[in-house]
C-alpha positions as semicolon CSV with decimal commas, in nm:
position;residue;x (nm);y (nm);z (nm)
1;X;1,639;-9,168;-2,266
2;X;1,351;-9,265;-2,488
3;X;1,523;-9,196;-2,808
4;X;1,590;-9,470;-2,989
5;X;1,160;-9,463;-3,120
6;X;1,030;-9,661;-2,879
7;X;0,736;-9,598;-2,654
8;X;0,786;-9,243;-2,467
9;X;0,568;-9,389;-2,178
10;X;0,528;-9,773;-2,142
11;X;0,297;-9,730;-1,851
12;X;0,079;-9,443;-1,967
13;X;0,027;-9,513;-2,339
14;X;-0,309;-9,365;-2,380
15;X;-0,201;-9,062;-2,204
16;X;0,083;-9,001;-2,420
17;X;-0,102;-9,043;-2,700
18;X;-0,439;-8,798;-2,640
19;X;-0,144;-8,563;-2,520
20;X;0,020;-8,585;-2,831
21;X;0,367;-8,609;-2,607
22;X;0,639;-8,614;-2,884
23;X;1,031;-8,704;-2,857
24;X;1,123;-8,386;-2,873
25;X;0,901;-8,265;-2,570
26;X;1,128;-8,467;-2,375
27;X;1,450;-8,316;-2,494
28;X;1,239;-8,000;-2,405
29;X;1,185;-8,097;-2,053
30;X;1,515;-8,238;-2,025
31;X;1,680;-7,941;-2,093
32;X;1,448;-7,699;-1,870
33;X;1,470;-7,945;-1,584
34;X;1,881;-7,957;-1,637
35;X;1,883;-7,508;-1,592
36;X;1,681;-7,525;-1,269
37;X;1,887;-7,875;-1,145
38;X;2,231;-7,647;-1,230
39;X;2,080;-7,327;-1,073
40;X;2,029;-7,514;-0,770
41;X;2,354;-7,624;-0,736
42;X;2,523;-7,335;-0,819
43;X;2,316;-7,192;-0,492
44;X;2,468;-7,519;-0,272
45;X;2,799;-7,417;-0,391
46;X;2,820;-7,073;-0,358
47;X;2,656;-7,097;-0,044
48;X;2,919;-7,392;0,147
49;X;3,181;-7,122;-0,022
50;X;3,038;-6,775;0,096
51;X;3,041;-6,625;-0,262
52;X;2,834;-6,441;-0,447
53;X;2,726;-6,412;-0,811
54;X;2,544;-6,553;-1,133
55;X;2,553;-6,572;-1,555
56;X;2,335;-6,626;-1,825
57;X;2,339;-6,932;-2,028
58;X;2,281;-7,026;-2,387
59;X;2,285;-7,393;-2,494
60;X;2,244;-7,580;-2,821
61;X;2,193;-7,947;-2,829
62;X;2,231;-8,084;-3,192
63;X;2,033;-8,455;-3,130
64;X;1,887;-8,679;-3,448
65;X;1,830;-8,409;-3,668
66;X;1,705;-8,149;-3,466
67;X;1,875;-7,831;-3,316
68;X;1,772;-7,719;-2,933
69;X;1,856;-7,356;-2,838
70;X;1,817;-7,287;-2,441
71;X;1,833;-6,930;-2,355
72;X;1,849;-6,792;-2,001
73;X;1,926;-6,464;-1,987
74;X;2,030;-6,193;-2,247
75;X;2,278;-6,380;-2,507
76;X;2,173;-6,477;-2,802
77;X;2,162;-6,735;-3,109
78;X;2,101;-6,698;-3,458
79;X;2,127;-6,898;-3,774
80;X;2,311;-6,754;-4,068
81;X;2,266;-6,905;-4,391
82;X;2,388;-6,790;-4,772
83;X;2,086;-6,525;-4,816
84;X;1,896;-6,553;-4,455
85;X;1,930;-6,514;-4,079
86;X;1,711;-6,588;-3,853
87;X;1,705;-6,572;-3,463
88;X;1,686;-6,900;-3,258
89;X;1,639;-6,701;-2,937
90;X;1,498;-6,418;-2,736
91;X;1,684;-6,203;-2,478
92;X;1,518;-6,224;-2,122
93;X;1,491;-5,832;-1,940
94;X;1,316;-5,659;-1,726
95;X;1,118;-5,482;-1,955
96;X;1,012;-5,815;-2,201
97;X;0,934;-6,004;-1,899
98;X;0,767;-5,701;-1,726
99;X;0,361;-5,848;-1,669
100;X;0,551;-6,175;-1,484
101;X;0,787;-5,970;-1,298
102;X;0,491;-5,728;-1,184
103;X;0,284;-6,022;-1,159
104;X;0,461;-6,227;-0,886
105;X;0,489;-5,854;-0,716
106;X;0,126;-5,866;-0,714
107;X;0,076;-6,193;-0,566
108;X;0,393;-6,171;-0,333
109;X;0,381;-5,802;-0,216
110;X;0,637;-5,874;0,067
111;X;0,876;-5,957;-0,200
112;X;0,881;-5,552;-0,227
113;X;0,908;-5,477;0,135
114;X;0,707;-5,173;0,069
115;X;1,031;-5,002;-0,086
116;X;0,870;-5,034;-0,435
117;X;0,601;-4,975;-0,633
118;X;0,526;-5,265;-0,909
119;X;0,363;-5,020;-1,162
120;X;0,514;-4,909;-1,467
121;X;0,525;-4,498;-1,550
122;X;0,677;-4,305;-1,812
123;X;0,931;-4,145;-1,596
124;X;0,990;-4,138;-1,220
125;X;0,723;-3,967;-1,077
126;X;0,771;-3,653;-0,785
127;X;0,600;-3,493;-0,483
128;X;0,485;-3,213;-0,763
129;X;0,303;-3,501;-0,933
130;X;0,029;-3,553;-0,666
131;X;-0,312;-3,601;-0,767
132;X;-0,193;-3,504;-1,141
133;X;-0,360;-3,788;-1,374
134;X;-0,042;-3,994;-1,559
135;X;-0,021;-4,316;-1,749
136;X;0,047;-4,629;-1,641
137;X;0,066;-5,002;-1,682
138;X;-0,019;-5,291;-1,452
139;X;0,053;-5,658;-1,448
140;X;-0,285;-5,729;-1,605
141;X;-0,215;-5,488;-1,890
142;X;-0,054;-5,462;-2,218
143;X;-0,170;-5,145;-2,279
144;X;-0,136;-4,818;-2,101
145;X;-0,385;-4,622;-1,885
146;X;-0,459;-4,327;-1,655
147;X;-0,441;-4,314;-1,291
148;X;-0,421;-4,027;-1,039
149;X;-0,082;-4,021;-0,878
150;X;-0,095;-4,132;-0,480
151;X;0,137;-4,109;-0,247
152;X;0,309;-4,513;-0,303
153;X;0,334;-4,456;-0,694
154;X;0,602;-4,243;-0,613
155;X;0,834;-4,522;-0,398
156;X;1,103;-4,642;-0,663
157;X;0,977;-4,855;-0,953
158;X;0,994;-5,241;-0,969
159;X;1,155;-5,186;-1,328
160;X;1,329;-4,886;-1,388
161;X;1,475;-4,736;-1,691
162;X;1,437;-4,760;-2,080
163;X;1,648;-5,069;-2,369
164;X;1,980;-5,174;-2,201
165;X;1,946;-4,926;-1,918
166;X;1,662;-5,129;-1,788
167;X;1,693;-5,272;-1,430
168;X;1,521;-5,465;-1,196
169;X;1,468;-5,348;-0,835
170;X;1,739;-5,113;-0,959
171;X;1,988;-5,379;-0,981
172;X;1,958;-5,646;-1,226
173;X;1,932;-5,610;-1,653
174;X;1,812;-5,971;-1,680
175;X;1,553;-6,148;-1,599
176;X;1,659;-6,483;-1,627
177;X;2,022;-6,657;-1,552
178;X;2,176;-6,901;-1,288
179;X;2,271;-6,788;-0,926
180;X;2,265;-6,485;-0,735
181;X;2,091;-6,655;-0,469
182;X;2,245;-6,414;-0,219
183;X;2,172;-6,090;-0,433
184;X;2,035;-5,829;-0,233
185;X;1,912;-5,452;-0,332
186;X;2,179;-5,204;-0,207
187;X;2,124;-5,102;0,169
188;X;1,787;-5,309;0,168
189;X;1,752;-5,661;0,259
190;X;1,489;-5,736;-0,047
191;X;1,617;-6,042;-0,234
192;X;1,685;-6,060;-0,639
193;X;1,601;-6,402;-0,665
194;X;1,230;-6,438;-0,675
195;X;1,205;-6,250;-0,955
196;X;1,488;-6,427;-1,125
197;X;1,376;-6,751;-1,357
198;X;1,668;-7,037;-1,407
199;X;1,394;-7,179;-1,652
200;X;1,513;-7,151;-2,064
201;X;1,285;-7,068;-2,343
202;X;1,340;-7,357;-2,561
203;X;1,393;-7,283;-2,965
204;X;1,349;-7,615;-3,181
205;X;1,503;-7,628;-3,547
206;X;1,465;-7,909;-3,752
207;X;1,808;-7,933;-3,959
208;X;1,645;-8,220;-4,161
209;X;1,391;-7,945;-4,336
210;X;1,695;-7,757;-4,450
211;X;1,940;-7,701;-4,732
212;X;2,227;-7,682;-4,538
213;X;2,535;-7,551;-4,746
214;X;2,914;-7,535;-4,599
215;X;2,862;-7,155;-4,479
216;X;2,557;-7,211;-4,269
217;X;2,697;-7,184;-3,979
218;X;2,507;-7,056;-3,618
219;X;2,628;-6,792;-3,431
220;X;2,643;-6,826;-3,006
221;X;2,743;-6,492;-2,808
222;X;2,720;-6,280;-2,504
223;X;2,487;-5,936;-2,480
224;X;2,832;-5,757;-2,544
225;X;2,854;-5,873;-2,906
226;X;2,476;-5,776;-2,994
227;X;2,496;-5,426;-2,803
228;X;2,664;-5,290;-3,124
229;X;2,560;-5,512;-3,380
230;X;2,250;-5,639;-3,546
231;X;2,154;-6,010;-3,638
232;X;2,171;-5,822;-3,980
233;X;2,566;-5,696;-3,931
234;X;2,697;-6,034;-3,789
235;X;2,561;-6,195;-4,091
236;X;2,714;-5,973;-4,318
237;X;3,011;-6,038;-4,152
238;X;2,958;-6,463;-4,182
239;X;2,854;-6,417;-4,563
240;X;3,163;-6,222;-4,628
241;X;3,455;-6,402;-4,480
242;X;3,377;-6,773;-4,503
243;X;3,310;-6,803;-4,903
244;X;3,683;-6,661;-4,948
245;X;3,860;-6,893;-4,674
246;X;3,739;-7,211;-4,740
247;X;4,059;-7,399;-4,732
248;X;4,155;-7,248;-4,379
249;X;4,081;-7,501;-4,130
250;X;4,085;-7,253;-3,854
251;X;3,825;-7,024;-4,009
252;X;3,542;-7,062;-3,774
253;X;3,778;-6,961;-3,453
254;X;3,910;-6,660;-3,664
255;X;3,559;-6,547;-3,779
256;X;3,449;-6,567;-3,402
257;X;3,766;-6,347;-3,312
258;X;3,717;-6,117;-3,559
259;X;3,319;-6,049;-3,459
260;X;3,520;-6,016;-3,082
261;X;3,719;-5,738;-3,275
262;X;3,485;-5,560;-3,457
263;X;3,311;-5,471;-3,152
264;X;3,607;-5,335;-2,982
265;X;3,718;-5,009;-3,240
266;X;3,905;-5,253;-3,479
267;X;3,692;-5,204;-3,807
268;X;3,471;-4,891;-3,698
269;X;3,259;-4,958;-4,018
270;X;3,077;-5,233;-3,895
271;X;2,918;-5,074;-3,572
272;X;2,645;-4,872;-3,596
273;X;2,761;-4,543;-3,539
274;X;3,084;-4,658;-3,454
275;X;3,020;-4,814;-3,085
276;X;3,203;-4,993;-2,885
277;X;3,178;-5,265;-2,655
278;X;3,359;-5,295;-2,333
279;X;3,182;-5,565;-2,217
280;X;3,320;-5,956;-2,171
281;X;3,256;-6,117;-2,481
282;X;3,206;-6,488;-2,591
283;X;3,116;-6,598;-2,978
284;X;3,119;-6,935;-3,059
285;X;3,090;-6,998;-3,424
286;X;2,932;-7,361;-3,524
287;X;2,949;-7,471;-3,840
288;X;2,574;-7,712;-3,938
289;X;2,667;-7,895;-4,226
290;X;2,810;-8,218;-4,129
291;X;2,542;-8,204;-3,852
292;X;2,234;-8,154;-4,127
293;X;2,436;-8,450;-4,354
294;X;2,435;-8,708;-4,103
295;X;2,169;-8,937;-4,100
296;X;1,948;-8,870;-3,817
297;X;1,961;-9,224;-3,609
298;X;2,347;-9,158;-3,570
């Protein structure tokens, strides 16, 4: 709605306009208020059914010229051109969403049922660490600090655990996904879900501003793909393969399947360290081109 350059807001002009409301704000909002709408009917469902469970998700809307990227959870979308790559979104975890995780802990310390402690330590703390002075970070903090260890800093932490072994309440390595309404901590009755946002960080990219050539292609796939390789690696990858197979018409399926392969023990050399991924993966290859040639009213 409201696409086709007319008025965003009949009614409210003026407000609109000292706002400085733009079309693409309301893609924006569409797309946030489409993750919470699904989130809550995934909960419906799963509830009438009496099952359990919850994903990520990772959108990209191509509309008049512009590219959306919606990212809830940990996958992850990046543009790969002929000499650049560039990320079009940011993985959601305990520990980058840490002050609004220990935040709403904070304000809501029920949600903790006095099984946890919200503040952040270097390591799990002991009896033996009693009244010894340690560093620590708050909800209000971004730096670290010093604080005298009491007896409820050593209850298990709200976010535990360093990179990919990061969880919350023990459980969780996002932050952010659909579902898991019913998600409880092991042997406790604390839920998952108030901690859990179904909202996306939206990534806008205007095509129009850019030379798209007939490589440029963007890259979609789950946290098992980028737990061995870089942005860096998966573009080498792109800007190796597609120049030489131009006339295959299938290329973009077999480029995603080999990325699948090469983090599986297929081509060791383009791991780091030669790791592999047993994960689920997805990759979804997209080619931009005829999307950045089209004219932008179509």
């Amino acid at each position: 709605m409201h696409l086709s350059g007319h008025c965003v807001c009949p009614s409210d002009p003026q407000f609109v306009e000292e706002k400085g409301i733009r079309t693409e704000d309301l893609v924006i909002g569409a797309l946030e208020s489409a993750f919470q709408e699904c989130d809550e009917m995934i909960g419906r469902e799963l509830e009438a059914s009496g099952q359990v469970g919850g994903c990520t998700a990772l959108v990209a809307v191509s509309l008049q010229g512009k590219l959306y990227v919606a990212n809830a959870g940990d996958s992850r979308a990046i543009l790969v051109q002929r000499d650049e790559v560039r990320p079009l979104s940011s993985e959601f975890t305990p520990e980058t969403e840490r002050q609004r995780i220990q935040q709403l802990a904070f304000v809501y310390p029920e949600l903790l049922a006095g099984e946890f402690t919200r503040l952040e330590f270097p390591r799990r703390l002991k009896g033996d660490d009693l009244g010894q002075k340690v560093l620590f970070r708050d909800h209000h903090m971004s730096g670290w600090s010093y604080k005298c260890v009491e007896k409820s800093d050593l209850k298990y932490p709200l976010i535990h655990g360093q990179g990919r072994q990061a969880r919350l309440l023990g459980t969780l390595a996002v932050s952010r996904g659909l579902g898991d309404h019913q998600l409880r901590v092991l042997d406790t009755n604390i839920q998952l879900k108030p901690f859990l946002l179904s909202v996306p960080q939206v990534t806008v990219l205007d095509l129009d501003q850019l030379e798209l050539q007939e490589e440029d292609v963007i890259v979609m796939a789950t946290d098992g793909l980028w737990d061995v390789l870089s942005n860096e690696q998966v573009a080498r990858i792109v800007q190796s393969f597609l120049p030489g197979n131009r006339e295959d018409p299938h290329r973009f399926s077999e480029l995603a399947r080999m990325l699948i392969h090469s983090t599986q023990g297929k081509d060791n050399s383009l791991t780091a360290e030669g790791q592999v991924s047993y994960d689920d993966i997805s990759v979804f290859v997209i080619p931009l081109n005829s999307q950045g040639q089209r004219n932008s009213r179509h």
